[in-house]
C-alpha positions as CSV (number, residue, x, y, z in Angstrom):
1,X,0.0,0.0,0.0
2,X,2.6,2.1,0.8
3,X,3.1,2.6,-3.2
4,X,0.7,5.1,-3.1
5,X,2.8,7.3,-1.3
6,X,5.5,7.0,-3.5
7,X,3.3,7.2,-7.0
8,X,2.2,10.5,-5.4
9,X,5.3,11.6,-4.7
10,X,6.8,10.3,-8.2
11,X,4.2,12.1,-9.8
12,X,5.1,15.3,-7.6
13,X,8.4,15.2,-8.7
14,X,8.0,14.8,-12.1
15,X,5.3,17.7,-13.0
16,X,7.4,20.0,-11.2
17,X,10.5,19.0,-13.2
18,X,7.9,19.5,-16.0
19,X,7.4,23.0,-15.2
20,X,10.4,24.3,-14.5
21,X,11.8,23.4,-17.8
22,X,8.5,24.8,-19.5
23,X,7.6,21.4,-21.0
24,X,3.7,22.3,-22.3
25,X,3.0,18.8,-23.4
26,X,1.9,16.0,-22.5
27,X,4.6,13.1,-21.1
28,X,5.2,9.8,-22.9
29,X,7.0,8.1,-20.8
30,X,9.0,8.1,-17.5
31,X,11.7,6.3,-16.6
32,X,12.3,5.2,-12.9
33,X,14.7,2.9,-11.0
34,X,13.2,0.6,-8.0
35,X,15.7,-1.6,-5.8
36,X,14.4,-4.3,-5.1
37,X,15.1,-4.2,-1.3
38,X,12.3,-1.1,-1.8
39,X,9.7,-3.4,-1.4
40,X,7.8,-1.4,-4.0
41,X,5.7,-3.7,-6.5
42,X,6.0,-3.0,-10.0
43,X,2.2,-3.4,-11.0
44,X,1.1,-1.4,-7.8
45,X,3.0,1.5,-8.4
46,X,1.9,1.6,-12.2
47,X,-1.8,1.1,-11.3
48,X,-1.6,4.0,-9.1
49,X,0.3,6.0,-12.0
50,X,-2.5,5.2,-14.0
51,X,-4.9,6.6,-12.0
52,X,-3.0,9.3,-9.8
53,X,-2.1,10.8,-13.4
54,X,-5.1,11.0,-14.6
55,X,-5.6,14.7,-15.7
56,X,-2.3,16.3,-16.0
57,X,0.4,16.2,-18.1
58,X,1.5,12.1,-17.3
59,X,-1.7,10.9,-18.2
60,X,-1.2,7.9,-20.8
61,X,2.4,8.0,-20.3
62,X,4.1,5.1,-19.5
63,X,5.9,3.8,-16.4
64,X,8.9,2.1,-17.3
65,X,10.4,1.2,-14.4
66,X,14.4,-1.1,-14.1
67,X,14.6,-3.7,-11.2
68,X,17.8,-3.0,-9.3
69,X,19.0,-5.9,-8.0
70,X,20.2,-6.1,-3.8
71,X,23.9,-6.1,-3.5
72,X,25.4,-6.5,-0.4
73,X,29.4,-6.2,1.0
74,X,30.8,-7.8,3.5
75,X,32.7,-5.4,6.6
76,X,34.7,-8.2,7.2
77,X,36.5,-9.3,4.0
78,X,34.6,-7.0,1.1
79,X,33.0,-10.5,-0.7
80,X,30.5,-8.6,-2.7
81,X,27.0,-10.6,-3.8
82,X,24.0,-10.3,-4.5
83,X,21.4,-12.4,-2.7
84,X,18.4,-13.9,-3.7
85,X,16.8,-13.0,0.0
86,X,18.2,-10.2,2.2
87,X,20.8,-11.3,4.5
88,X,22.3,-10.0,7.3
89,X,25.6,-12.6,6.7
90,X,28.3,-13.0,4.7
91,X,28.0,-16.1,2.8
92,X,31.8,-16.5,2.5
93,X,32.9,-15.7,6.1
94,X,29.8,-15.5,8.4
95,X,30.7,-10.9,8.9
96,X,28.3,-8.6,8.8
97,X,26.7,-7.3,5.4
98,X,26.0,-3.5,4.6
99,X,23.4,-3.2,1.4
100,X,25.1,-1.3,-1.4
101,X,22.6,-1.4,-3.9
102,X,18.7,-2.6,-3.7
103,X,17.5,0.6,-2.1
104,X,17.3,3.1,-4.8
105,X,13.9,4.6,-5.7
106,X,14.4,7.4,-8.2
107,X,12.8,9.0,-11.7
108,X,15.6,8.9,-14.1
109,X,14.0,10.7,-17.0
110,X,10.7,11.8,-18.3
111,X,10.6,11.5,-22.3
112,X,8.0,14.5,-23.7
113,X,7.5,14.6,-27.6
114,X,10.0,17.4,-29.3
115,X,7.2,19.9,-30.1
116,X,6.3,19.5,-26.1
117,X,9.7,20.0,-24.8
């Protein structure tokens, strides 16, 4: 549920990019990053895209939205993986993990038509 939050936000962020670059048109598309240690579902966040957008300038543009996969390191002896399941363990020497990748939420780019821009 708590995708609704975030597609608000998303939204948010991206009309006001919008205006302060002057863009008139409508979007096509937007392009966002999800970790997947987020917790964010995919088909969630674009059903609430599809109807949070409804009546301004992201309406019937579409969510495309890149899977980044968790990545932990160990602070023991720096064995980098990436596990299926979060883990709070090295799998080589039983240290402590720190998640460097998975966590990322963030709108990479929002496409508008040439004549829009």
């Amino acid at each position: 549920m708590h995708e609704l939050g975030i597609c608000r936000s998303l939204i948010d962020v991206a009309l006001a990019a919008m205006a302060e670059r002057g863009t008139s048109g409508p979007a096509k598309s937007l392009q966002v990053e999800i970790g997947r240690f987020t917790a964010v579902v995919p088909d969630s966040l674009r059903f609430y895209f599809d109807v949070l957008s409804r009546g301004t300038l992201l309406e019937g543009a579409e969510l495309e939205i890149e899977s980044i996969p968790l990545r932990t390191r160990c602070r023991s002896c720096a064995q980098e993986a990436e596990p299926e399941l979060p883990s709070l363990l090295c799998l080589t020497c039983d240290g402590v993990v720190e998640v460097v990748a998975g966590r990322e939420l963030r709108l990479v780019s929002i496409d508008v038509p040439e004549e829009a821009a």
